[in-house]
PQR file of N, CA, C, O and H, with PARSE charges and radii, in Angstrom:
ATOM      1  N   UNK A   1      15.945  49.050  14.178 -0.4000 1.5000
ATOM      2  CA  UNK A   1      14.559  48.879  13.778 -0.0000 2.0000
ATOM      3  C   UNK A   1      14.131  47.466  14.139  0.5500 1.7000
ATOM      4  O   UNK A   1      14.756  46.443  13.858 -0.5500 1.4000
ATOM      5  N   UNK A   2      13.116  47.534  14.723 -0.4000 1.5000
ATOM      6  CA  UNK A   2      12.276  46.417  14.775 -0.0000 2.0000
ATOM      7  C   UNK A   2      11.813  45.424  14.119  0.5500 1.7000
ATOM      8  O   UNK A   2      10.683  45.834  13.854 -0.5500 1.4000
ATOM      9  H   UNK A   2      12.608  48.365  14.952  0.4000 1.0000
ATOM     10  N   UNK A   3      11.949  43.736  13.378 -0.4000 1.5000
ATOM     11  CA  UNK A   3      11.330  43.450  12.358 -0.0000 2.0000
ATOM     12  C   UNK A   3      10.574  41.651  12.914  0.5500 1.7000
ATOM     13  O   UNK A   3      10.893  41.212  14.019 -0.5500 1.4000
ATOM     14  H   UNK A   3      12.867  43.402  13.594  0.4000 1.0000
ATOM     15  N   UNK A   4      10.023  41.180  12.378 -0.4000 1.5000
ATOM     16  CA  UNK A   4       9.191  40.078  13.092 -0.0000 2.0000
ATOM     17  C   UNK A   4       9.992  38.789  12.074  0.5500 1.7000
ATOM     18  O   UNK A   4      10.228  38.737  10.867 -0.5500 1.4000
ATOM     19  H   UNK A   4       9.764  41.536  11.480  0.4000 1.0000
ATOM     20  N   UNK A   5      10.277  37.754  13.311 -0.4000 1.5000
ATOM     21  CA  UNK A   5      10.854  36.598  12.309 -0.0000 2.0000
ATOM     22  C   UNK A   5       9.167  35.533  12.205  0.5500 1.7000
ATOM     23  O   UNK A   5       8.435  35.841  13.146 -0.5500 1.4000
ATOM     24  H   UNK A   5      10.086  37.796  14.292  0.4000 1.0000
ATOM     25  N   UNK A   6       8.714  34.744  11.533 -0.4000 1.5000
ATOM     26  CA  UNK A   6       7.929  33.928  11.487 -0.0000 2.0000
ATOM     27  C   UNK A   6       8.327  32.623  11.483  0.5500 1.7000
ATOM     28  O   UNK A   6       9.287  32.344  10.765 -0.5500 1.4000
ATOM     29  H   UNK A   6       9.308  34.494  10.769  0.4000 1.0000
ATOM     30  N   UNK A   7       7.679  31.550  12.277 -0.4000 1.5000
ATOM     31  CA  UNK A   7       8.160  30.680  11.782 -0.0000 2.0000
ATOM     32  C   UNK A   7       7.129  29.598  11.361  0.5500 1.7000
ATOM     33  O   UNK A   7       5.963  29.969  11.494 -0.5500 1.4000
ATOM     34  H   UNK A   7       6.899  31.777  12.861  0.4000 1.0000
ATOM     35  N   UNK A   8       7.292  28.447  10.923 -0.4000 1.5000
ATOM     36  CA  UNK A   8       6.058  27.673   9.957 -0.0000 2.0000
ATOM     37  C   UNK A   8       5.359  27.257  11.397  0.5500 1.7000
ATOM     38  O   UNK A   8       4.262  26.853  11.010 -0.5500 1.4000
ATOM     39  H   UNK A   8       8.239  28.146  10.816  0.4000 1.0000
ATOM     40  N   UNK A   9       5.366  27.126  12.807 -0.4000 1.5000
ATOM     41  CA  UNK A   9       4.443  27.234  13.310 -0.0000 2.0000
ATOM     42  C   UNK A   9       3.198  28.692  13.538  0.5500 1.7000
ATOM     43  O   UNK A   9       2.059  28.479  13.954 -0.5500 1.4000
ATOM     44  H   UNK A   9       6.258  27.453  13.120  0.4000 1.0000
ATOM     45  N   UNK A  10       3.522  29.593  13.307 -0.4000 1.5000
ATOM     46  CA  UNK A  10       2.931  30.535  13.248 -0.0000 2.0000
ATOM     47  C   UNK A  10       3.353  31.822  14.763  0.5500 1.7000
ATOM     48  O   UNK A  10       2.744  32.763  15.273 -0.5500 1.4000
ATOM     49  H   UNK A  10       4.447  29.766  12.970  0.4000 1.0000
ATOM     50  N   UNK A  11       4.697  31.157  14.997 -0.4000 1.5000
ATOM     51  CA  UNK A  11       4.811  32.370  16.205 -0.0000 2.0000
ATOM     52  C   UNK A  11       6.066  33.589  15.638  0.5500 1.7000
ATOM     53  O   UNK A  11       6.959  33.502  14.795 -0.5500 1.4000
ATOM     54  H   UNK A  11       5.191  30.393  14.582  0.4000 1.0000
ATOM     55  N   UNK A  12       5.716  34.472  16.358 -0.4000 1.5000
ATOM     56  CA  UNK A  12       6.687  35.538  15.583 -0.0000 2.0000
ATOM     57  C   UNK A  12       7.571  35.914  16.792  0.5500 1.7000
ATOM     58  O   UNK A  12       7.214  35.707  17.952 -0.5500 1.4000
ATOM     59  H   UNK A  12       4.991  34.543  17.043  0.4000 1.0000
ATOM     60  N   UNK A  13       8.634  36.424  16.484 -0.4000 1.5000
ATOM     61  CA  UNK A  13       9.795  36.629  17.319 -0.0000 2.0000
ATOM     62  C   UNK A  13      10.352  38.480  16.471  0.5500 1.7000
ATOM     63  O   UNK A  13      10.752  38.606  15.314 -0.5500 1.4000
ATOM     64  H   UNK A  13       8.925  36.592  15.542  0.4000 1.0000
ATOM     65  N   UNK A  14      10.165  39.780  17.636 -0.4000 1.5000
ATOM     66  CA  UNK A  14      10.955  40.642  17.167 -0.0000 2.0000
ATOM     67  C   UNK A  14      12.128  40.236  17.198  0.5500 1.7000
ATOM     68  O   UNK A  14      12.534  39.146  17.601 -0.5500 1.4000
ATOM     69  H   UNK A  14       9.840  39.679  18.576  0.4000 1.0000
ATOM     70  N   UNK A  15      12.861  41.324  16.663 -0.4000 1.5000
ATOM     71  CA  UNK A  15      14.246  41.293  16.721 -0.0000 2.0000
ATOM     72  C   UNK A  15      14.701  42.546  16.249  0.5500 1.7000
ATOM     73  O   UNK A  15      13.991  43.220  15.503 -0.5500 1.4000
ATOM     74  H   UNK A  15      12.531  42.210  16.335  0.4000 1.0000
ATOM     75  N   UNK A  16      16.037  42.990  16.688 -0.4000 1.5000
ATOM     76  CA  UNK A  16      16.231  44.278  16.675 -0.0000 2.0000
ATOM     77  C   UNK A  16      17.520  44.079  16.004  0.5500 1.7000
ATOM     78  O   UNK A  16      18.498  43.505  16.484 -0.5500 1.4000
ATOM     79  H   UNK A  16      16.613  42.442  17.294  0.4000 1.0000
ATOM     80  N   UNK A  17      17.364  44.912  14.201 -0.4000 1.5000
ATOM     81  CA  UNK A  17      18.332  45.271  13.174 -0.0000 2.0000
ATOM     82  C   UNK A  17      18.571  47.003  12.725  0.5500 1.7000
ATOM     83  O   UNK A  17      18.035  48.083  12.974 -0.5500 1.4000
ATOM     84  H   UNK A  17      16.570  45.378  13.811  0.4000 1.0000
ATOM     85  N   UNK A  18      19.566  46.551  12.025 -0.4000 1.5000
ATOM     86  CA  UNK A  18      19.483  47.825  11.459 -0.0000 2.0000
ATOM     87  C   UNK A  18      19.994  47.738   9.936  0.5500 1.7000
ATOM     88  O   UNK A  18      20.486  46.731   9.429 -0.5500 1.4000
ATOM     89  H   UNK A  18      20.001  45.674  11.823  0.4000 1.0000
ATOM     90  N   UNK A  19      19.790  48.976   9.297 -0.4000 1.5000
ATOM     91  CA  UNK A  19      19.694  48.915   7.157 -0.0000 2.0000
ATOM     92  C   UNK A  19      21.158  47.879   6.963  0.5500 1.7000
ATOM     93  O   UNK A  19      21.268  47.037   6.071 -0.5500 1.4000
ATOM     94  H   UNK A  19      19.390  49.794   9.709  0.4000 1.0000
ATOM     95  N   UNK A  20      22.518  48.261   8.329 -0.4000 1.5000
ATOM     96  CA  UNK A  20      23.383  47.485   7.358 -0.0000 2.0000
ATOM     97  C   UNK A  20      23.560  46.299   7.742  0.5500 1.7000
ATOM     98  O   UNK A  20      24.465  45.626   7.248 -0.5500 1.4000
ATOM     99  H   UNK A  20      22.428  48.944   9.053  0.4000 1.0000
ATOM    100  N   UNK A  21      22.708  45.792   8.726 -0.4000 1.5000
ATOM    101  CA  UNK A  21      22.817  44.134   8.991 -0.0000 2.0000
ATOM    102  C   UNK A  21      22.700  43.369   8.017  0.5500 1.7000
ATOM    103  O   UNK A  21      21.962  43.776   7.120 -0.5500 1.4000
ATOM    104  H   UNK A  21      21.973  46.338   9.127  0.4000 1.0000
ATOM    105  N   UNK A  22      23.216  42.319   7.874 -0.4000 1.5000
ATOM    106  CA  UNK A  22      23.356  41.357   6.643 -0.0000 2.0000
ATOM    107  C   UNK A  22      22.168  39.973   7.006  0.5500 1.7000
ATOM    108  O   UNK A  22      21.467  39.772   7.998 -0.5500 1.4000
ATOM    109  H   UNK A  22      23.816  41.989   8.603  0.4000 1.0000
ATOM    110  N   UNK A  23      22.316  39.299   5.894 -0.4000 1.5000
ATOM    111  CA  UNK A  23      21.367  37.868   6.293 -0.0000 2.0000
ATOM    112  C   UNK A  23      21.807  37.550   7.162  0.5500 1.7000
ATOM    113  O   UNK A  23      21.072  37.196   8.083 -0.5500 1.4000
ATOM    114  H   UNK A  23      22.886  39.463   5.089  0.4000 1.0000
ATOM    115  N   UNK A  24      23.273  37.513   7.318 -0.4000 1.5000
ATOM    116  CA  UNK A  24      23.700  36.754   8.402 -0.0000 2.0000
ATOM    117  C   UNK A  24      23.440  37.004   9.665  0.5500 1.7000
ATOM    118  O   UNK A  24      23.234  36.092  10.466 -0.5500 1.4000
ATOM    119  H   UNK A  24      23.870  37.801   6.570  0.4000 1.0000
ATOM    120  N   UNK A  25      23.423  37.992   9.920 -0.4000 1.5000
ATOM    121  CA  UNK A  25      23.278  38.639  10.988 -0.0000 2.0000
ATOM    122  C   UNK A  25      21.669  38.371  11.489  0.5500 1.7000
ATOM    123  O   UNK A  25      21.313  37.950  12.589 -0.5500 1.4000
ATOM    124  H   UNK A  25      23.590  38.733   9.269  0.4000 1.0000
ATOM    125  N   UNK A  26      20.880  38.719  10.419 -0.4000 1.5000
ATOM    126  CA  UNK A  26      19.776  37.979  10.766 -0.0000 2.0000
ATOM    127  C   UNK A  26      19.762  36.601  11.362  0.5500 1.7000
ATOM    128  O   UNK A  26      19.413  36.200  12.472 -0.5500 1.4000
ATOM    129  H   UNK A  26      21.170  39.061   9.525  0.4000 1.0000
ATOM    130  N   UNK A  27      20.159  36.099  10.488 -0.4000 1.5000
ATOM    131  CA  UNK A  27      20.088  34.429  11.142 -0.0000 2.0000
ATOM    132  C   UNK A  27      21.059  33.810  12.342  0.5500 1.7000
ATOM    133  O   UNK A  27      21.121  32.712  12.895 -0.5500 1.4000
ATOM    134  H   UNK A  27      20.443  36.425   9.586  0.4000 1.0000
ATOM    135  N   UNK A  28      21.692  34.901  12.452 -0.4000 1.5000
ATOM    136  CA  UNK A  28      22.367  34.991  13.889 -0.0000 2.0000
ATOM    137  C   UNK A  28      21.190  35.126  15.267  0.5500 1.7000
ATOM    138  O   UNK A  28      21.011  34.255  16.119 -0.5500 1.4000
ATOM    139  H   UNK A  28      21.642  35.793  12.002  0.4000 1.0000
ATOM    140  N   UNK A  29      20.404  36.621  15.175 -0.4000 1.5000
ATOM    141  CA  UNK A  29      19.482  36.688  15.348 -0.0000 2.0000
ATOM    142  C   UNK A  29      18.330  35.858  16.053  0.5500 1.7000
ATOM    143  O   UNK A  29      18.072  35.743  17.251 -0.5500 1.4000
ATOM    144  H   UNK A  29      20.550  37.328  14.483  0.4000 1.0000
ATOM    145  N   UNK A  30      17.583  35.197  14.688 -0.4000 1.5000
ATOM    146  CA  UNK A  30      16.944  33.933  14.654 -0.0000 2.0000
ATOM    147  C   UNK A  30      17.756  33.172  15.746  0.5500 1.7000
ATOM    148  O   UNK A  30      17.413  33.323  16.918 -0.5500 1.4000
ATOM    149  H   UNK A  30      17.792  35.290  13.715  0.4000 1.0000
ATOM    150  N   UNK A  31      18.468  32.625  15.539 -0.4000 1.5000
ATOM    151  CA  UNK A  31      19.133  31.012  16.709 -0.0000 2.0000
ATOM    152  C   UNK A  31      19.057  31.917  17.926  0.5500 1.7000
ATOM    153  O   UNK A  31      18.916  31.297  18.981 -0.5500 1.4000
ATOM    154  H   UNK A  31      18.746  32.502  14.587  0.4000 1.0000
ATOM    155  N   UNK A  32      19.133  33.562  18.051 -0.4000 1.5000
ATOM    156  CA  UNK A  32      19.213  34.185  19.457 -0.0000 2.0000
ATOM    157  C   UNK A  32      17.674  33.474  19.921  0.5500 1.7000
ATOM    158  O   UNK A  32      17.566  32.753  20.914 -0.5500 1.4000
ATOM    159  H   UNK A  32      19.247  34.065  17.194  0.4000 1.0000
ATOM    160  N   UNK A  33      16.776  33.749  19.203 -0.4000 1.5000
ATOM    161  CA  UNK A  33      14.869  34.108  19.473 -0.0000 2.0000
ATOM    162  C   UNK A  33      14.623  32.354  19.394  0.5500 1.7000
ATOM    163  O   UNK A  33      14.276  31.813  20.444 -0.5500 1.4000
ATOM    164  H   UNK A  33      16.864  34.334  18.397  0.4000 1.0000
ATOM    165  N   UNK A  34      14.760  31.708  18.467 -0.4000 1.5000
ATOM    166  CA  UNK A  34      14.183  30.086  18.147 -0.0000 2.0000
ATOM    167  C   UNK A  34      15.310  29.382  18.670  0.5500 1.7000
ATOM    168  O   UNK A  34      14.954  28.500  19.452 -0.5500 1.4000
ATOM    169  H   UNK A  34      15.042  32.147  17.615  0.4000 1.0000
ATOM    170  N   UNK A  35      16.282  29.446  18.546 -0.4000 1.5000
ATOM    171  CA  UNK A  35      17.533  27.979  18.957 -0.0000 2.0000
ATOM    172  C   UNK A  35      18.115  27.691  17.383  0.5500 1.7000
ATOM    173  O   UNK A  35      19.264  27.306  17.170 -0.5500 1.4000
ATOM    174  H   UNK A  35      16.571  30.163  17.911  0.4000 1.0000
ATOM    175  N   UNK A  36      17.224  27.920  16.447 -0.4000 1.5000
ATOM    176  CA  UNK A  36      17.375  27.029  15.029 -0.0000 2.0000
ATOM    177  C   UNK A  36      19.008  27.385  14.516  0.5500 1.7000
ATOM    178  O   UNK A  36      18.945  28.479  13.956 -0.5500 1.4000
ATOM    179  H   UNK A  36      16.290  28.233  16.620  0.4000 1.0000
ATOM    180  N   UNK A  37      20.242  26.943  14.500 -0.4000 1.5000
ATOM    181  CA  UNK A  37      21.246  27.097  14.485 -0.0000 2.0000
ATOM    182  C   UNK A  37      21.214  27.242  12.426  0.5500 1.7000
ATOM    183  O   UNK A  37      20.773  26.516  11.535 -0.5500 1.4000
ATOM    184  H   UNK A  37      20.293  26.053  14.955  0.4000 1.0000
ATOM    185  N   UNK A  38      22.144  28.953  12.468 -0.4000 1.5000
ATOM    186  CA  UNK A  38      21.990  29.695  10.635 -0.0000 2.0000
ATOM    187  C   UNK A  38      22.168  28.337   9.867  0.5500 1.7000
ATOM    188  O   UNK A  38      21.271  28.139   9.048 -0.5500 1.4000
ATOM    189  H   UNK A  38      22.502  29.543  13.192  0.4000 1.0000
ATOM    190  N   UNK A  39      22.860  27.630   9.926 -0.4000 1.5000
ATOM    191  CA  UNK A  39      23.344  26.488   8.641 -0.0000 2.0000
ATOM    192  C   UNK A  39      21.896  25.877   8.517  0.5500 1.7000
ATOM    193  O   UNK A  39      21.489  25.691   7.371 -0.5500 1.4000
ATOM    194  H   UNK A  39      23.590  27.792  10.592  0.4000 1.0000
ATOM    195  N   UNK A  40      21.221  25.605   9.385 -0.4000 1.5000
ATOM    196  CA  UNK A  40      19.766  24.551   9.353 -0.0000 2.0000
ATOM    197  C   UNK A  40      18.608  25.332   9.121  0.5500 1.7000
ATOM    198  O   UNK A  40      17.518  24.760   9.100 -0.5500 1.4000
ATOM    199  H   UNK A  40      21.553  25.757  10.316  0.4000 1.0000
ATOM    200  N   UNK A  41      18.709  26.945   8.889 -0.4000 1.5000
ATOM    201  CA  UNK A  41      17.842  27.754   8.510 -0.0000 2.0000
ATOM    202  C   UNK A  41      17.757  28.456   7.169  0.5500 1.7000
ATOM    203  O   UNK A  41      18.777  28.868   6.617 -0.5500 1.4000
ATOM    204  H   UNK A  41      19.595  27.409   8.906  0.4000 1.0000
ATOM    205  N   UNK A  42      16.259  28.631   6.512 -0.4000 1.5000
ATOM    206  CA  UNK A  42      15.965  28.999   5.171 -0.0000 2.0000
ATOM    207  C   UNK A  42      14.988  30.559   5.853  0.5500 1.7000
ATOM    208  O   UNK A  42      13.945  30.467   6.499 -0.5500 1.4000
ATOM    209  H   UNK A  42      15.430  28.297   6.961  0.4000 1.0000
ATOM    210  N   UNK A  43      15.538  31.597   5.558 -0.4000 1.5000
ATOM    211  CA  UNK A  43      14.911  32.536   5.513 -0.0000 2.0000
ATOM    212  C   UNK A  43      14.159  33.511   3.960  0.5500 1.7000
ATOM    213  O   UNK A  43      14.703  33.819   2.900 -0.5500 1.4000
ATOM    214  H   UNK A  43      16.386  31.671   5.033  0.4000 1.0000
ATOM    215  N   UNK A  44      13.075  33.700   4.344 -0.4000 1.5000
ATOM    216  CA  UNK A  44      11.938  34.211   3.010 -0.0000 2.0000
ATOM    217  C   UNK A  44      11.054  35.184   3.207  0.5500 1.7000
ATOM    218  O   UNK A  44       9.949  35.139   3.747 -0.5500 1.4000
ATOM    219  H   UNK A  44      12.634  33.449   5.205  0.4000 1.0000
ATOM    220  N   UNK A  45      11.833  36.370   2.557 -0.4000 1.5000
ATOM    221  CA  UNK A  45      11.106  37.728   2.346 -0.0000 2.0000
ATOM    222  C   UNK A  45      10.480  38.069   1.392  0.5500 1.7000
ATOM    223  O   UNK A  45      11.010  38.004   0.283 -0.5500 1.4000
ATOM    224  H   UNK A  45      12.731  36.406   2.118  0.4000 1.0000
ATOM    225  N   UNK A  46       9.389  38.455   1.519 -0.4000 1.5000
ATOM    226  CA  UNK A  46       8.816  39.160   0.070 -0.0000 2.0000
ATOM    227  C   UNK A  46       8.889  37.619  -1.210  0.5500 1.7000
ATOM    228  O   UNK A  46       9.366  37.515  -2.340 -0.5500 1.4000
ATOM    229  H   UNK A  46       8.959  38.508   2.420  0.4000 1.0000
ATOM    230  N   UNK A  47       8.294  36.833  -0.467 -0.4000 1.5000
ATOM    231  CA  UNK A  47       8.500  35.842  -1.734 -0.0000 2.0000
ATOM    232  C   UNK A  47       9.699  34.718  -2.119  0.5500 1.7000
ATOM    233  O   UNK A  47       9.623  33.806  -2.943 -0.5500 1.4000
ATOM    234  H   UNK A  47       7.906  36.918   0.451  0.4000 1.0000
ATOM    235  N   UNK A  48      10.516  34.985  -1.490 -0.4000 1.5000
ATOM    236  CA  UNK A  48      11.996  35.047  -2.089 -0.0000 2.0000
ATOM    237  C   UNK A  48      12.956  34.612  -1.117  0.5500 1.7000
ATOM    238  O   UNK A  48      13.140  35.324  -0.131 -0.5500 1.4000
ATOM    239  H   UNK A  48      10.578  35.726  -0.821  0.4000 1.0000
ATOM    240  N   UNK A  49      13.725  33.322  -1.286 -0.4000 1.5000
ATOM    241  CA  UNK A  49      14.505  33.125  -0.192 -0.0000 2.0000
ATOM    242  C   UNK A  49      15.435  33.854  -0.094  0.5500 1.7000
ATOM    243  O   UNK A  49      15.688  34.198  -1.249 -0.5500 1.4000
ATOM    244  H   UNK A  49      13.575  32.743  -2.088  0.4000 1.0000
ATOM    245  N   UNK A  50      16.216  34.383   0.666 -0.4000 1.5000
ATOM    246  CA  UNK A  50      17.281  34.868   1.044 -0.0000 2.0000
ATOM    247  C   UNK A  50      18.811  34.034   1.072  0.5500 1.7000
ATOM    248  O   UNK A  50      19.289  33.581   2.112 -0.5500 1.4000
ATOM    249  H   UNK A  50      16.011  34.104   1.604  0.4000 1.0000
ATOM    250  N   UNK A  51      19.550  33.917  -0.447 -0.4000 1.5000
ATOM    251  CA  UNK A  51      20.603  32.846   0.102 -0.0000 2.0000
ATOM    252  C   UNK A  51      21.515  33.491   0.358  0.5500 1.7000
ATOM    253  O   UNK A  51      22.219  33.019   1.250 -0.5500 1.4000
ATOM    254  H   UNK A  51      19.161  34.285  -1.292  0.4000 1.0000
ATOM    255  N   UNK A  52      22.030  35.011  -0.327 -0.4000 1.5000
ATOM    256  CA  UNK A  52      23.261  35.632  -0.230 -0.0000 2.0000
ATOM    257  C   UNK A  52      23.306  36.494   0.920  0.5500 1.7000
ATOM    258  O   UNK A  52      22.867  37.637   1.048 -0.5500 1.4000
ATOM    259  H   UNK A  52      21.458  35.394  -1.053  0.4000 1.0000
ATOM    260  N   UNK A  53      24.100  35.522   1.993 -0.4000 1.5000
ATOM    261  CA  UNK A  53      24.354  36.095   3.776 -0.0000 2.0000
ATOM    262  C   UNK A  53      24.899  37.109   3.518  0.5500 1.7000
ATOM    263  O   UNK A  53      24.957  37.782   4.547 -0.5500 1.4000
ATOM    264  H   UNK A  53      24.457  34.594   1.889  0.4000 1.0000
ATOM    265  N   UNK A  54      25.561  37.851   2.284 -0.4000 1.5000
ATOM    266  CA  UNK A  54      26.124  39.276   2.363 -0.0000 2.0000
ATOM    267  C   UNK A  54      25.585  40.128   2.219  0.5500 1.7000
ATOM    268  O   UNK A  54      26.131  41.232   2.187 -0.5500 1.4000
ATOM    269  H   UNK A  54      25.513  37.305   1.448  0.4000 1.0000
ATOM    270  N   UNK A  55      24.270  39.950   2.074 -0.4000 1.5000
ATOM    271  CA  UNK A  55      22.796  41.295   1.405 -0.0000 2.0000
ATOM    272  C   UNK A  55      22.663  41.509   2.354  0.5500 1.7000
ATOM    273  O   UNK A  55      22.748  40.702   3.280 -0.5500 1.4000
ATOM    274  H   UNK A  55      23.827  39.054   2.100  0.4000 1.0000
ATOM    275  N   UNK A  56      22.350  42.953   2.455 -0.4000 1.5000
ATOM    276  CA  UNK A  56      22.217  44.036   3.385 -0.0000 2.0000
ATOM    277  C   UNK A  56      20.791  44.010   3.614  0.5500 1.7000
ATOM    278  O   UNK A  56      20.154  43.626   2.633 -0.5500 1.4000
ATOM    279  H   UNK A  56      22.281  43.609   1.703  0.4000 1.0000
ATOM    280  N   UNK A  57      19.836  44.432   5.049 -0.4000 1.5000
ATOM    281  CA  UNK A  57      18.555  44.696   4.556 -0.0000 2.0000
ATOM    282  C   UNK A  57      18.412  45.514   4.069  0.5500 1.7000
ATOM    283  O   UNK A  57      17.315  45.452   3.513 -0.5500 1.4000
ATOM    284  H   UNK A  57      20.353  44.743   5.847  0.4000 1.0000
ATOM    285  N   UNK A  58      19.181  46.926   3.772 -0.4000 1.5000
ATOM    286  CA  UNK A  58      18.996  47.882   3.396 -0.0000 2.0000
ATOM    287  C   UNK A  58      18.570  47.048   1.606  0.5500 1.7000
ATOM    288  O   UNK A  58      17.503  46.977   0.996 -0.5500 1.4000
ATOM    289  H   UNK A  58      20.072  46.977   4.223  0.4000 1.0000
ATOM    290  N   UNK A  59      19.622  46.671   1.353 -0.4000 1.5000
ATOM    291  CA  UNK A  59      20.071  45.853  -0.368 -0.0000 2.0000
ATOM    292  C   UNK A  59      18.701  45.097  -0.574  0.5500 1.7000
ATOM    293  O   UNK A  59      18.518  44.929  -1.780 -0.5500 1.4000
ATOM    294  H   UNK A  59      20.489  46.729   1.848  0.4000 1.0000
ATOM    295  N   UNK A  60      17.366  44.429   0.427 -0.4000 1.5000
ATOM    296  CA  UNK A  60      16.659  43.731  -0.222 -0.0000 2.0000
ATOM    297  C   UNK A  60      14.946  45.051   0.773  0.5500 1.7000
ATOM    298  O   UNK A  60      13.785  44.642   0.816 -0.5500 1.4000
ATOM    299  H   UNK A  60      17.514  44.565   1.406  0.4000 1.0000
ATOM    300  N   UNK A  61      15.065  45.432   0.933 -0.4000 1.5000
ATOM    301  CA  UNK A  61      14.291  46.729   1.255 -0.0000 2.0000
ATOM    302  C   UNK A  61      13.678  46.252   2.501  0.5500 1.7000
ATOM    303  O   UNK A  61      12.476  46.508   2.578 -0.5500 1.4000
ATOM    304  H   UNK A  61      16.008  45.763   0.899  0.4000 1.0000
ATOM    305  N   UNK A  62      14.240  45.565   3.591 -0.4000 1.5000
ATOM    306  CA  UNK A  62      13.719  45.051   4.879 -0.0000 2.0000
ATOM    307  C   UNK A  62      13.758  46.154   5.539  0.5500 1.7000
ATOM    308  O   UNK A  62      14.796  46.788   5.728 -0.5500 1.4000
ATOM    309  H   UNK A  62      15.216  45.357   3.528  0.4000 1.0000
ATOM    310  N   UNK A  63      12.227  46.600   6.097 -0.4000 1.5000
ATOM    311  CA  UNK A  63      12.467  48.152   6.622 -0.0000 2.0000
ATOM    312  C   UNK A  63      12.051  47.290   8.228  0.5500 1.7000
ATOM    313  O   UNK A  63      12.122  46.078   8.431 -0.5500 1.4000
ATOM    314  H   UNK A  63      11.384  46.084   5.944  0.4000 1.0000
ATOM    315  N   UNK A  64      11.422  48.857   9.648 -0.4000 1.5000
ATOM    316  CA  UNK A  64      11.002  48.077  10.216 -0.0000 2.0000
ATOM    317  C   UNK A  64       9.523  47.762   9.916  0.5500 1.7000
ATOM    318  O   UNK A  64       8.747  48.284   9.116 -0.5500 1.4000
ATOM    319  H   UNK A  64      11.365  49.842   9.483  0.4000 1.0000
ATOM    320  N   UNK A  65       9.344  46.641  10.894 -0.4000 1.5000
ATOM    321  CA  UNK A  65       8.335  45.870  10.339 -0.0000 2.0000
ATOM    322  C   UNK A  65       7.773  45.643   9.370  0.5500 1.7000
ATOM    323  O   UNK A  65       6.677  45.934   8.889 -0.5500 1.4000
ATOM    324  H   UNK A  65       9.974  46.217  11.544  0.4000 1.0000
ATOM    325  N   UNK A  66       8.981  44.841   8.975 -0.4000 1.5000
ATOM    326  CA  UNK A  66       8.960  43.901   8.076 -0.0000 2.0000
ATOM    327  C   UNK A  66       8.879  42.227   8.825  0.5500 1.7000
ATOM    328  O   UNK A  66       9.336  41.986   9.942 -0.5500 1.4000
ATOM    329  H   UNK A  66       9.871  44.606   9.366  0.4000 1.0000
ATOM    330  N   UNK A  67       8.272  41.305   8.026 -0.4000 1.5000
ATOM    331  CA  UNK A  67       7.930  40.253   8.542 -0.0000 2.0000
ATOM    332  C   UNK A  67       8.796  38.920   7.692  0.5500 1.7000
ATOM    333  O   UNK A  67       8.255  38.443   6.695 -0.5500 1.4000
ATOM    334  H   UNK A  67       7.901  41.500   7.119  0.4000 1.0000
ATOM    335  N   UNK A  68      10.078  38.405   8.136 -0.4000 1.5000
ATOM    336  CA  UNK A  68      10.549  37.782   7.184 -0.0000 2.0000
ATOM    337  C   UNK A  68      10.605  36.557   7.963  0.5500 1.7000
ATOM    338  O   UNK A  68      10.975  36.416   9.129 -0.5500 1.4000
ATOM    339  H   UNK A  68      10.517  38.792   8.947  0.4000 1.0000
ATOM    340  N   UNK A  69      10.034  35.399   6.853 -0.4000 1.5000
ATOM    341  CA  UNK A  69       9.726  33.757   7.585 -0.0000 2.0000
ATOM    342  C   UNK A  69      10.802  32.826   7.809  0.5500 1.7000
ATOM    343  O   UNK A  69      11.516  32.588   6.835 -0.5500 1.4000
ATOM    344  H   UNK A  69       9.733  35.514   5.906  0.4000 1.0000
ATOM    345  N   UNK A  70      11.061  32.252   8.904 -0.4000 1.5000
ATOM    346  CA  UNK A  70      12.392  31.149   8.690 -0.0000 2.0000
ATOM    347  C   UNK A  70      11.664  29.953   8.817  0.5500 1.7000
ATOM    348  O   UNK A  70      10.592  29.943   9.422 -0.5500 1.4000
ATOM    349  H   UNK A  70      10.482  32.445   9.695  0.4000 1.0000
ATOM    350  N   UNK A  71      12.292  28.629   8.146 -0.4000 1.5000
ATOM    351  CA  UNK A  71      11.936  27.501   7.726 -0.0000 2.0000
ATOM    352  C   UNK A  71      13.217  26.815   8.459  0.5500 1.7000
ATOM    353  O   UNK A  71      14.241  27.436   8.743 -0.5500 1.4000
ATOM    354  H   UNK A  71      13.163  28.637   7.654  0.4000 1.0000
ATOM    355  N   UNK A  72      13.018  25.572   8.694 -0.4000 1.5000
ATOM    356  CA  UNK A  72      14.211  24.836   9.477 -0.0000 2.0000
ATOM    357  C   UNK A  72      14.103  24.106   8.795  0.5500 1.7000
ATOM    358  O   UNK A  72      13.007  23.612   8.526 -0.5500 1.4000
ATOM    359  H   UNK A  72      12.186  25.067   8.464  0.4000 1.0000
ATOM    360  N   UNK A  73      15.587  23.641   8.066 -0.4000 1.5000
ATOM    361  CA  UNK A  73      15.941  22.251   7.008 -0.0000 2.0000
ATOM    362  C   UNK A  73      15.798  20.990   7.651  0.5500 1.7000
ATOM    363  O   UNK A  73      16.524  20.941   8.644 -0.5500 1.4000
ATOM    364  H   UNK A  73      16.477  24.042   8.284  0.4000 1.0000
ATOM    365  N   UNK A  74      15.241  20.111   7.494 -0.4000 1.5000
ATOM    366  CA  UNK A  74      15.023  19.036   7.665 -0.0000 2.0000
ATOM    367  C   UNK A  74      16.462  18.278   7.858  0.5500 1.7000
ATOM    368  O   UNK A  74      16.498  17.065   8.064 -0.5500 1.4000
ATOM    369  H   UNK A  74      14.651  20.151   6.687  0.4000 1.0000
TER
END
């Protein structure tokens, strides 16, 4: 499934998951689409950061298109 990363400039990046990919995997992802390497990235769905890299999207209801934002740590 298809889902859109955001980032605080305002550009979006698909990316292609599926229910049992984990955060991590997401933010694997992410550094594929932005460069932003997982340790220096804050990802935020539905409100809510994402800290536990073992949650499933299935586990936090990331369907496709869904739009989840990454932030780069300073």
């Amino acid at each position: 499934m298809m889902i859109k990363l955001k980032n605080s400039q305002g550009e979006e990046f698909e990316v292609d998951i599926n229910g049992d990919d984990t955060v991590e995997r997401i933010k694997e992802r992410a550094e594929e689409q932005t460069g932003i390497p997982p340790e220096e990235q804050h990802l935020i769905f539905n409100n809510q950061r994402l800290s536990d890299d073992d949650q499933t999207c299935r586990d936090l209801n990331i369907t496709a298109g869904s739009v989840v934002h990454i932030v780069q740590r300073p």
